[in-house]
FINU-980851 format. One line per 2 residues: number of its first residue (from 1); for each residue x, y, z of C-alpha. Coordinates in steps of 0.1 Angstrom, whole numbers. Layout:
<recs>
NUM> X Y Z  ...
</recs>
This chain:
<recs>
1> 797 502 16  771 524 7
3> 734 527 21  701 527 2
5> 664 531 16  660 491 15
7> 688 491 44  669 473 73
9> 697 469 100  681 470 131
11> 710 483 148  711 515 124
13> 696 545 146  680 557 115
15> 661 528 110  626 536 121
17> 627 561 99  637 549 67
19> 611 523 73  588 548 73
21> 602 567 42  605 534 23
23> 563 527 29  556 564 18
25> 577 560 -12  564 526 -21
27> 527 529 -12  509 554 -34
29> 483 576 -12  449 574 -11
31> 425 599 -15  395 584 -6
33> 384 579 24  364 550 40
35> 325 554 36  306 545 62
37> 277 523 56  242 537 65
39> 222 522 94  194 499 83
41> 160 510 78  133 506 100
43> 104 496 82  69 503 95
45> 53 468 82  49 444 114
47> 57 407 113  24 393 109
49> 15 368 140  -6 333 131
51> -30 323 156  -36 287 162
53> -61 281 137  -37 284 110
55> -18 259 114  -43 234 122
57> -60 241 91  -30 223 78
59> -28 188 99  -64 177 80
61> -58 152 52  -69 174 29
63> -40 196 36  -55 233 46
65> -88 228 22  -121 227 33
67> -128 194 45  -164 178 33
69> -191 175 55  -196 134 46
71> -156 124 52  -153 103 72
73> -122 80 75  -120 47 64
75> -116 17 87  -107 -21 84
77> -140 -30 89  -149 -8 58
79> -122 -30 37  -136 -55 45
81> -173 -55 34  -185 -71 5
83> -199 -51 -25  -233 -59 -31
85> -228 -44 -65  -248 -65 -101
87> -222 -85 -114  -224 -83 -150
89> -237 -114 -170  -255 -128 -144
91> -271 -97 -126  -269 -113 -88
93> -246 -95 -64  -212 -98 -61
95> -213 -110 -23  -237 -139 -30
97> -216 -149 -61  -184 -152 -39
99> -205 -173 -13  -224 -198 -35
101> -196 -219 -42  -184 -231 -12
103> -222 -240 -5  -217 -281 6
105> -239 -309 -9  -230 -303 -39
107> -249 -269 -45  -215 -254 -43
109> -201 -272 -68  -232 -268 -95
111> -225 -228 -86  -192 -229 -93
113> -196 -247 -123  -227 -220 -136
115> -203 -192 -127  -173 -200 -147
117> -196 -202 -179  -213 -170 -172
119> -197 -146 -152  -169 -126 -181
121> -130 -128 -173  -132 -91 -164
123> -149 -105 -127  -118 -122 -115
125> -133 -117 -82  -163 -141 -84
127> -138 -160 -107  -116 -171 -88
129> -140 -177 -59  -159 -199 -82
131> -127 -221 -94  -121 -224 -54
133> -148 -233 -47  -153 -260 -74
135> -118 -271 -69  -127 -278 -30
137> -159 -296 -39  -137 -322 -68
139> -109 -322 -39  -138 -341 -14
141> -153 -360 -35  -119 -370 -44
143> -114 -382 -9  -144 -391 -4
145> -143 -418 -30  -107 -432 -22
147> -122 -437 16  -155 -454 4
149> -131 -475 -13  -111 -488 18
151> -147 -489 39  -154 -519 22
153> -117 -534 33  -121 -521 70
155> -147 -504 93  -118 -475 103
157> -124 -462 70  -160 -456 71
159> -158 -438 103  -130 -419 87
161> -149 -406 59  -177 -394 78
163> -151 -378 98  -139 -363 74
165> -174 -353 54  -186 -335 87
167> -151 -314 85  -155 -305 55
169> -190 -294 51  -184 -271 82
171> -155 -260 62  -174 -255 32
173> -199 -232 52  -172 -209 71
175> -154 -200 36  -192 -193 22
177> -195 -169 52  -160 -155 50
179> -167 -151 13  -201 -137 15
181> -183 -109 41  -159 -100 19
183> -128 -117 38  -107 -133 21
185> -107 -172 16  -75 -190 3
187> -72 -230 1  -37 -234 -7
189> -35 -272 -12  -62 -267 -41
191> -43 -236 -58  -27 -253 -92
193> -61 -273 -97  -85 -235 -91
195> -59 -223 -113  -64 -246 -141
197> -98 -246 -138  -101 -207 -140
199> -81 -212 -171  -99 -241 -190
201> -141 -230 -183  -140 -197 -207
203> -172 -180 -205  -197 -180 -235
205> -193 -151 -259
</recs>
């Protein structure tokens, strides 16, 4: 059988090398040689260092910008000041305006009343506190009458509506303080009848 250059019988003598004449022949030669690549250049520039103050510039809230000499960060107490601001269409402050109408004897519920008709739907502030605060008022004298009514069935009665006309009017003057601070004052069981009320009294054009 005859012999070519592909022959790779390990137990040929020759093999080694007509392995390597096979690679020769196959393998076209290069001419080129391998370029090395050139060392990196050493610049003269020097990382530039930051000092402290460079970065706390940026853990300000105003982010690295100059900070103005009158900031001064808010508080809770801040949010919670009334605004002493002219309320348009009746020119009183807004604080006072929050605070008349949950005034007891009945001043409150005049306020209220005055308030609705003047103050514009734009102040739903003073609004609302005026609906409240009228609501609150109808809600007692509401009461009030129904346990008038049973005094004159039993004696329990009387001493349960002045019971309850003591509780009330010192009510009535924490929500005019709370309202007068700017806190807020919510009397849920009167919330569909401030609602309606805030609805119904427009004020005048």
């Amino acid at each position: 059988m005859a012999k070519n250059k592909f022959d790779t019988n390990p137990l040929d003598p020759d093999f080694p090398a007509k392995a390597r004449e096979a690679q020769t022949n196959a393998l076209p030669k290069n001419s080129f040689e391998t370029g090395e690549i050139p060392p990196s250049s050493v610049t003269e520039e020097q990382t530039r260092r930051f000092e402290s103050n460079h970065f706390d510039a940026y853990q300000s809230p105003y982010n690295g910008q100059n900070i103005p000499a009158n900031y001064r960060a808010a508080s809770l107490a801040d949010m919670n000041k009334s605004s002493s601001r002219k309320v348009a269409g009746i020119g009183l402050p807004e604080n006072i305006l929050t605070a008349l109408p949950y005034i007891p004897w009945y001043i409150g519920l005049i306020a209220g009343l005055i308030i609705l008709f003047v103050v514009p739907k734009s102040e739903t502030k003073v609004r609302f506190h005026a609906a409240q605060g009228l609501a609150a008022h109808l809600a007692i004298l509401l009461v009030s009458a129904i346990l008038s009514g049973a005094g004159k069935i039993t004696d329990i009665a009387d001493w349960g509506n002045a019971i309850f006309q003591i509780v009330t009017m010192i009510m009535l003057i924490i929500f005019a303080v709370k309202a007068w601070q700017g806190k807020p004052v919510h009397i849920e069981a009167v919330d569909d009848l401030t609602e309606w009320l805030e609805e119904k009294i427009k004020p005048k054009d």
